[in-house]
NUZAZA-269815 format. One record per atom (N, C-alpha, C): residue in one letter; x, y, z. Coordinates in pm, whole numbers, plus 32768, in hexadecimal, padded with zeros to 4 digits. Atoms other than C-alpha are relative to their C-alpha. Example, Ala and Ser with C-alpha at 12.3 -4.5 7.8 and 13.67 -1.06 7.14 Angstrom:
2
A80597F898000A84CE7E3E830CA805A80788000S7FAE7F897FFAS85577F9682CAS7FB3806D8049
REM end
This chain:
180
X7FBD80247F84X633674119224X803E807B8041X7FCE7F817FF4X64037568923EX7F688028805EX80957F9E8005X62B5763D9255X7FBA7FC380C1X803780297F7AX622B75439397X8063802B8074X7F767FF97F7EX63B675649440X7FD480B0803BX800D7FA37FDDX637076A29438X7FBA80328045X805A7FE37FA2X623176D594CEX7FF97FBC8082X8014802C7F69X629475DE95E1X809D80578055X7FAA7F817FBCX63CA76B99639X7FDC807C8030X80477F837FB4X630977E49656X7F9B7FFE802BX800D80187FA4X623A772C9720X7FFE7FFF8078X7F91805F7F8EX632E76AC981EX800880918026X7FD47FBB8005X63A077F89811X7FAB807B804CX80907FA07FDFX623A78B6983BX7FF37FD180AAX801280327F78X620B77ED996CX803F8001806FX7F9D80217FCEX635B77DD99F6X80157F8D8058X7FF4808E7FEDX637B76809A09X80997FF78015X7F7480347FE0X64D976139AA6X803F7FA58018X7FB08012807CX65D375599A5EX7FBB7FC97F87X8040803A8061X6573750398F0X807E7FD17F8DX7FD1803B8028X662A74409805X7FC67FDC7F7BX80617FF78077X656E74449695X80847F7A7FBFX7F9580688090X660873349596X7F7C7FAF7FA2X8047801780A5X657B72E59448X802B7F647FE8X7FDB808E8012X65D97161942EX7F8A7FB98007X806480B68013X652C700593E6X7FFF7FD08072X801F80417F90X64B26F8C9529X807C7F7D8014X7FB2804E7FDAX65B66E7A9504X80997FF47FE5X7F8C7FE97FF3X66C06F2F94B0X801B806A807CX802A7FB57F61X6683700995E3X80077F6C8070X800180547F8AX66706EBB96B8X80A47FE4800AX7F7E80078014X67C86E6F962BX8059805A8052X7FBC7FB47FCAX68586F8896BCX7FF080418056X80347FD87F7EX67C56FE297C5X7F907F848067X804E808A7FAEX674D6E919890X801C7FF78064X80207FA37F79X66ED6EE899F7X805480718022X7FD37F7D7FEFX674E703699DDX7F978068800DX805E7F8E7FDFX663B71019A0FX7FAC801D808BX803E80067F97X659071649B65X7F4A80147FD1X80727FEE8033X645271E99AA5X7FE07FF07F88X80147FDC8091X63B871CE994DX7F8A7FFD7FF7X80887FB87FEEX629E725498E4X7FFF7FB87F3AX801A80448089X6201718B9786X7F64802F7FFBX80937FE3806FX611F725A96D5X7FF67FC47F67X80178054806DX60A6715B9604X7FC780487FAEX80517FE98082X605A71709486X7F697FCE8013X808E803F8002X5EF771169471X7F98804E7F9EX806F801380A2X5DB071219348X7FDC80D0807BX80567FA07FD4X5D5572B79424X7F85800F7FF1X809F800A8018X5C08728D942CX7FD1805B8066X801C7F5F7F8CX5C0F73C29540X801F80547F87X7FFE7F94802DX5C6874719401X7F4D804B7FB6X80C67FFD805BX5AD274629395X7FF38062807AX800E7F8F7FA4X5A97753F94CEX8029805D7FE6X7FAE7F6B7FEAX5B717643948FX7FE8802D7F70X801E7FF080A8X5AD8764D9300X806B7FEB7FB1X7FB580018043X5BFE75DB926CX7FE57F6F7F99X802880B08037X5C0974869164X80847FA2803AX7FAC80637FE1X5C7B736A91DDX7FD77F6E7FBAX8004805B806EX5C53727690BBX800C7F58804DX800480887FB6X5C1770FE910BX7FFF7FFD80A6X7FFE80037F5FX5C0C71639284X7FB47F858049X805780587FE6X5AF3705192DCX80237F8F7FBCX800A80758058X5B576F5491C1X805E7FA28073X7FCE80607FABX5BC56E139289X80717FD47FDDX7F67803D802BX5D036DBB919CX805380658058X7FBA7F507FDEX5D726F53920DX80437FCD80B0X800B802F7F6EX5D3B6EE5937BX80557F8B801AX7FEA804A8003X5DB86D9C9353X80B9802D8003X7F9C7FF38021X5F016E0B92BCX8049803C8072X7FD67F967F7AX5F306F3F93CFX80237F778070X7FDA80457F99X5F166E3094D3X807E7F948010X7FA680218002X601F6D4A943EX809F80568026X7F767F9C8001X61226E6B9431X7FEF803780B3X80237FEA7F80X60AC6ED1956FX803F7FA5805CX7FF580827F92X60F66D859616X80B980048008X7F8C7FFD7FFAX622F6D959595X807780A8805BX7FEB7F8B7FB5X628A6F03960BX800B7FF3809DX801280067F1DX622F6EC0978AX80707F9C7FFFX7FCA80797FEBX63076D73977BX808980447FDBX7F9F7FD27FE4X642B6E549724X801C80508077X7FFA7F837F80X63E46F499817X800D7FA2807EX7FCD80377F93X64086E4798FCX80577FBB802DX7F9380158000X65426DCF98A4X80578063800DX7FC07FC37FFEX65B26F2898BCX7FF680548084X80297FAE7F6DX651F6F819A23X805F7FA18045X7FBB80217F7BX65FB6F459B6CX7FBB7FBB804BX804780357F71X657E6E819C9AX7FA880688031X80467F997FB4X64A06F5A9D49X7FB9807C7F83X80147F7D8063X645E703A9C08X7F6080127FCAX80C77FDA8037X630670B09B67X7FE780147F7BX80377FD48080X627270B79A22X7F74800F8007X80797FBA8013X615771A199EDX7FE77FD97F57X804C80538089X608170F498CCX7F7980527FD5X80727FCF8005X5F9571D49807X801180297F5DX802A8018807CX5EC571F196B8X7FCE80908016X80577F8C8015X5DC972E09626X7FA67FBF7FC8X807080688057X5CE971E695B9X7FA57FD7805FX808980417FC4X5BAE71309644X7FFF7F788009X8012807E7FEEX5BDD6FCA95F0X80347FC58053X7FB7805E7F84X5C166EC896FBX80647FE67FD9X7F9A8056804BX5CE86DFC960BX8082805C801BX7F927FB77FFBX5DEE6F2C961AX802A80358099X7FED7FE27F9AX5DB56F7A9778X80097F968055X801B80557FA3X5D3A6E99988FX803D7F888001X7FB680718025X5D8B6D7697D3X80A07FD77FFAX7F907FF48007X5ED96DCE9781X80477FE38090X7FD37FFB7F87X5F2E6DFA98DCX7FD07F8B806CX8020806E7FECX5E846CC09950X806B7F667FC5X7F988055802DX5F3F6BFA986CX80B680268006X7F507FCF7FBBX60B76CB198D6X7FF97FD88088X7FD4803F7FA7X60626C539A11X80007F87802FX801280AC7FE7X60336AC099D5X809D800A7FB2X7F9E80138026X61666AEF9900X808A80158055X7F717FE27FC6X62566BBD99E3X80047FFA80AFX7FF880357FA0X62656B3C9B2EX804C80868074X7FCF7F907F9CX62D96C309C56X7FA080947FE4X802F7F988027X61FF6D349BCBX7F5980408057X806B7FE47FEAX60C06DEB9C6FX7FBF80717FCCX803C7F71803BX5FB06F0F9C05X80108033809EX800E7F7E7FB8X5FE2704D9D11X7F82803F8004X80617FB67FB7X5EE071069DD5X8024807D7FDBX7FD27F618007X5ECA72709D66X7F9880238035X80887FDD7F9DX5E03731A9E61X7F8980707F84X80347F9E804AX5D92745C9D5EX7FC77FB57F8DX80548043807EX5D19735F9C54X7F7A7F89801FX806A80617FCFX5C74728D9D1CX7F2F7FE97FB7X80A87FC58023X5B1173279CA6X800C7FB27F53X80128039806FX5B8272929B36X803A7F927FF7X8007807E7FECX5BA3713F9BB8X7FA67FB47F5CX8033802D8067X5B6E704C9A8BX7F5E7FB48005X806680707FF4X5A206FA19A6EX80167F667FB6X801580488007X5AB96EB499E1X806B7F7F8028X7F9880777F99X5BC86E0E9AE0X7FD1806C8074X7FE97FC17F72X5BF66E229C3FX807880218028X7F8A7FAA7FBBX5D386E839C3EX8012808B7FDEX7FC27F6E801DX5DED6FD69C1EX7FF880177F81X800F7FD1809AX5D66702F9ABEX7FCD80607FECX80357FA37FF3X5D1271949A5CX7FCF80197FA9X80147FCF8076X5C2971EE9968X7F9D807C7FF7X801F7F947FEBX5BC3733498F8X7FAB80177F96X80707FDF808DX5A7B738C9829X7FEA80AD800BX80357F708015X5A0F74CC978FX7F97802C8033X807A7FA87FBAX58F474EE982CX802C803880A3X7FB67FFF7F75X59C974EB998EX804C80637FFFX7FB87F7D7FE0X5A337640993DX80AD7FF07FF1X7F67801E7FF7X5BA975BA9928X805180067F78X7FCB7FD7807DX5BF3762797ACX7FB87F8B7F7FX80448049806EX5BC775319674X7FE17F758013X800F80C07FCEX5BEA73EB9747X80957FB48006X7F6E804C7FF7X5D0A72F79787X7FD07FA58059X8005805E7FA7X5D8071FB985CX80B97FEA802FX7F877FCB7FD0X5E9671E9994BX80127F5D8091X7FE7805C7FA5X5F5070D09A4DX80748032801BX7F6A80107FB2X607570EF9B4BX802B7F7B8003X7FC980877FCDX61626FBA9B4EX80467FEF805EX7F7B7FF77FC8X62356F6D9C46X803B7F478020X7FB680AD8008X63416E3B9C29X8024800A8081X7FE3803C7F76X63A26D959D7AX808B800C8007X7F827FE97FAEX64D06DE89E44X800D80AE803AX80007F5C7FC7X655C6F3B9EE5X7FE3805A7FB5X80227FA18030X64CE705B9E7DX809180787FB3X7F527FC28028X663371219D9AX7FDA80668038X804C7F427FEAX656472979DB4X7F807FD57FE6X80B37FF07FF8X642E72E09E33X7FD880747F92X80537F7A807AX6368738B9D0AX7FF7808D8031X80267F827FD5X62F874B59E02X809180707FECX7F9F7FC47FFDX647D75069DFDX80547FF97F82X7FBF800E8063X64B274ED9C99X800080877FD0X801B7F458012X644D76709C6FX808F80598021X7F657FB57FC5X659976CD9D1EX80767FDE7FCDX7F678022804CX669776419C2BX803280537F7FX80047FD7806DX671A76DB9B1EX7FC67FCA7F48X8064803C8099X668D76D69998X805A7FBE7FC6X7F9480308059X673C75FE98B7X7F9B7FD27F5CX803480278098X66D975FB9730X80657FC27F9EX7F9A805B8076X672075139616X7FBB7FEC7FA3X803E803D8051X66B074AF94EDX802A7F957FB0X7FF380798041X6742738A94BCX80A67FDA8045X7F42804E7FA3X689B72C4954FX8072802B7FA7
REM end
């Protein structure tokens, strides 16, 4: 767990991603304490990496359907905090490294019969990795598409005023944590 914080801090960091807010908590102890408090969150889901076979690495049970199966339960649950912890108007950027529907498409199909006020976002620059397999705002990215080992990626946005527009989230200051 350490070892991942780390590489997503120097990340955040590489990129200069702004404001950022890192915390190490149980999705529902994070809802606890922070319930509509966030303008953005960004849920890079756990998931079976089955983009790690591209990049020659092992990714053990990656394809097995329990692997998949499991990812998507935890998964379901993950977004369903994140959306107890987004604001009116707020966004959660939803994205894997995996291939299966079940973790992608699906997932996000079924969050939005569950959470009501919610829509997928238009990103003009992704447009070209439109999902084949919805018509909404689903992004998915294959290796052969030149775009690295593969993934998959969605904008959310919940209904009401917009808190901060994303474009002007670059101009705030950094804020790091690793935990409350």
């Amino acid at each position: 767990m350490q070892a991942r914080l780390k590489i997503l801090i120097s990340t955040i960091k590489r990129c200069d991603v702004t404001p950022v807010k890192i915390l190490s908590l149980a999705p529902q102890k994070l809802v606890a304490r922070l319930e509509n408090a966030a303008d953005v969150i960004l849920v890079d889901a756990p998931c079976t990496g089955q983009s790690l076979i591209a990049k020659k690495q092992s990714a053990p049970g990656a394809f097995h359907s329990h692997q998949i199966n499991a990812n998507a339960m935890r998964q379901r649950g993950i977004i369903s905090s994140a959306a107890q912890m987004l604001r009116d108007g707020g966004y959660i950027l939803y994205t894997t490294c995996t291939y299966a529907k079940e973790e992608n498409e699906q997932i996000i199909e079924w969050f939005l019969k569950k959470h009501e006020g919610f829509e997928t976002v238009r990103v003009d620059v992704l447009e070209k990795y439109q999902s084949e397999y919805s018509s909404k705002h689903l992004y998915r990215y294959w290796p052969s598409a030149e775009t690295g080992a593969g993934g998959f990626s969605c904008l959310l946005k919940k209904s009401g005023e917009t808190p901060t527009d994303p474009a002007d989230l670059r101009e705030l200051p950094h804020v790091w944590s690793a935990g409350l």
